[in-house]
Structures are given as C-alpha cells and as structure tokens.
N, C-alpha and C positions, 0 to 999 in steps of 0.2 A: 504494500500500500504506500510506498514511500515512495512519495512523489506525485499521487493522490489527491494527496489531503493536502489543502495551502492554508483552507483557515483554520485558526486554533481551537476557534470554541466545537467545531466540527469532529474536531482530532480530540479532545476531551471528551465530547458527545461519545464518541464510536470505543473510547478506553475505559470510561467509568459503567457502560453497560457490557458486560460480557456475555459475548454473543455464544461461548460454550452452554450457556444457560436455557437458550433459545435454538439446541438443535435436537436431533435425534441421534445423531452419531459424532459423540463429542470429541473421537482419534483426527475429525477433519474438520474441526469448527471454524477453523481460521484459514481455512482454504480460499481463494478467492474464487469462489464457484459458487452456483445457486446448487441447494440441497432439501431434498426431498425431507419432508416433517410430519406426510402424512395426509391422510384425506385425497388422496392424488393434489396435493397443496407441497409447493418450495419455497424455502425462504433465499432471497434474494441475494446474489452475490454480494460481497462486502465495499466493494470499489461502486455496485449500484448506490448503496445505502448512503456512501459517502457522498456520492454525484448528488442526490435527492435530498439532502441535508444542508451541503454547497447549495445548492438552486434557490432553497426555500429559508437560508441564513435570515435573511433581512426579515424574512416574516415569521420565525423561531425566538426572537426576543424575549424577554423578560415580559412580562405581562398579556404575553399573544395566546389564543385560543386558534388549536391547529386540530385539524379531521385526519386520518389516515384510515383509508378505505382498503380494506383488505389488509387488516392489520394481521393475519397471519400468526405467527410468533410468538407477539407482543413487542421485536426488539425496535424495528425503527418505531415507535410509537413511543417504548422507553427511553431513546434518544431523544426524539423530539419534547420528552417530557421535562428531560434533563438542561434540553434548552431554554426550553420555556418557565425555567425557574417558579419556584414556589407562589407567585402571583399569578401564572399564566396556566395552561391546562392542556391536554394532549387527550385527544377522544380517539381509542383506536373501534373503527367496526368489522367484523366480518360475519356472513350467513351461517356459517356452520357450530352451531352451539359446543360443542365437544373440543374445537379448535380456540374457540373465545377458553373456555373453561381450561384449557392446558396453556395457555397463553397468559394467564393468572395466577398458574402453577410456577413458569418461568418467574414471572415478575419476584414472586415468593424469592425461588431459588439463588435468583439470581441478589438476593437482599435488597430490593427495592421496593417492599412491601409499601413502604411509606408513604411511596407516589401514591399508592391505590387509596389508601386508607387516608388521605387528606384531599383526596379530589382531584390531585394535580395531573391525575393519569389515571383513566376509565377506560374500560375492553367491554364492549357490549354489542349483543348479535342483532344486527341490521341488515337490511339489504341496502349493499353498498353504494349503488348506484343512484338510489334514490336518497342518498345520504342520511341527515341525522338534524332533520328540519326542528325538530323541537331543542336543540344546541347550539342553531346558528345564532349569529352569523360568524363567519372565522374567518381568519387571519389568512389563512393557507389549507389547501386540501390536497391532499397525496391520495394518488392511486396507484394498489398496487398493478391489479391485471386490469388486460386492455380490453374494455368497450370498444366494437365497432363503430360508435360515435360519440362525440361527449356529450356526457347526459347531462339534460337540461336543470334538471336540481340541484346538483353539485354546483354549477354558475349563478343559481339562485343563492345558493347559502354561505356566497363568500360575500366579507363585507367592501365595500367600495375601495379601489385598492388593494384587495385579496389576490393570492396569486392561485391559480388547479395546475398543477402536474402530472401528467397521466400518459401511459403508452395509449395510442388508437391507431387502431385497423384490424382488418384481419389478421389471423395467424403468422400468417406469411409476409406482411407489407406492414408492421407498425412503424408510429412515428412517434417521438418523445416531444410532449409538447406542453408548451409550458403558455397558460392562458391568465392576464390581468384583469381583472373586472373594474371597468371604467363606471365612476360616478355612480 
C-alpha cells in the first residue's frame, strides 16, 4: 500500500481498524485483493478502501454524517466512522440480515465496540439502493456494488454539497463515479 495512501488521516483510518477482524481467512487479510466473507459477498481490496476514503476525505470530517451502502464487513464503514470522529456518524446498510449481524461481530472483535454503542457507527439491514431516507441527509454516500444506474434516492439523500461514489454499469463495463449534489 505504500505509495497509496498520500493523506494521513486516510492512512490512520485504514491502521487503527484492523481489517484481520473483518475477514474470513485471516492467513491473507492484508493481501491486497478483494476476498470472499461469505453470502457469495467480498470484501473489497485494500488499495479500493483507501481510493474511496481519498475520494470522500473532504466529506469524512469531524462532524459529517456518511451512508455506506453495502457495508458488507462493517470495515470501510469502521473507517469512515473513525473519521468522522465522535460528533459525526457513519450508517453502514446492507440487505442481508446475517451479514449486518456478523458485521457487529467484527466491530466487537475488532475492539471498537464503542463506535456502536455511542451512535457514532450503526450497521442496519436496508435495501441499499433505496438508501436510509429516514437518516438523511448526508455528507457522502459510498457504494459498494454496482447499480446499472444511479438510483435516484441515494441523490435524494445527500445534502447540498454531498458527494455519491459508486461503480455503475453492467458487469462487464462499470464506471467509478463520483456525483456532487448541487444546491
């Protein structure tokens, strides 16, 4: 990852969460590869996590309220909560109950109980796409998997200034895109 990461608080984010916590095969946690956790569900290469963290710095602040849609893991969601310091909030969602509830498990394991248990960092099963209307408006919304098109909700529930990061396309042809919500 050296060479990665340029800003600081990004490279604190990615060291103080330990992503051994957030896998299922913890001999290659720190591989830089995306790895299967489950549910036919992977958790995102490491050099991803750091790009998507870089992107959404400005809107990770101290006091920002940030969405992560397919929070998967729980770990970029733990990062981002880690940014958003104890005035600010990190909502991770994903559809599959059993993956939220082992994603709680990590948070545990990985001793960051505290984000859960003060609010700073919530994991709760949504359908992602239609984001977490009753939480808006946010700062920044991350997605993990790619919509064939950006859903219209998610652009709803960022506030003015809010940035959505998301792959879209089909399988075969995504694009990394990073959308502003103007006024």
């Amino acid at each position: 990852m050296a060479g990665i990461i340029s800003e600081p608080r990004v490279r604190t984010a990615m060291v103080n969460v330990d992503r051994r916590s957030y896998v299922k095969q913890e001999a290659t946690a720190y591989a830089d590869a995306p790895q299967q956790i489950g549910w036919n569900i992977t958790i995102s290469a490491p050099h991803m996590h750091a790009r998507a963290l870089h992107e959404l710095r400005d809107h990770l602040q101290p006091g920002c309220k940030v969405l992560d849609v397919g929070s998967g893991s729980g770990y970029l969601t733990a990062a981002m909560a880690t940014m958003v310091g104890e005035t600010g909030q990190a909502i991770g969602i994903d559809h599959v109950p059993d993956l939220v509830a082992w994603s709680v498990e990590n948070i545990h394991r990985d001793g960051k109980g505290a984000l859960l248990e003060s609010g700073q960092l919530q994991l709760q099963v949504a359908d992602g796409f239609g984001g977490l209307a009753e939480a808006a408006p946010f700062d920044c919304i991350h997605v993990g998997a790619a919509p064939v098109r950006v859903p219209p909700a998610l652009k709803e529930q960022l506030k003015p200034g809010g940035v959505l990061l998301l792959p879209v396309g089909p399988p075969l042809d995504q694009a990394f895109v990073r959308i502003t919500r103007c006024g």
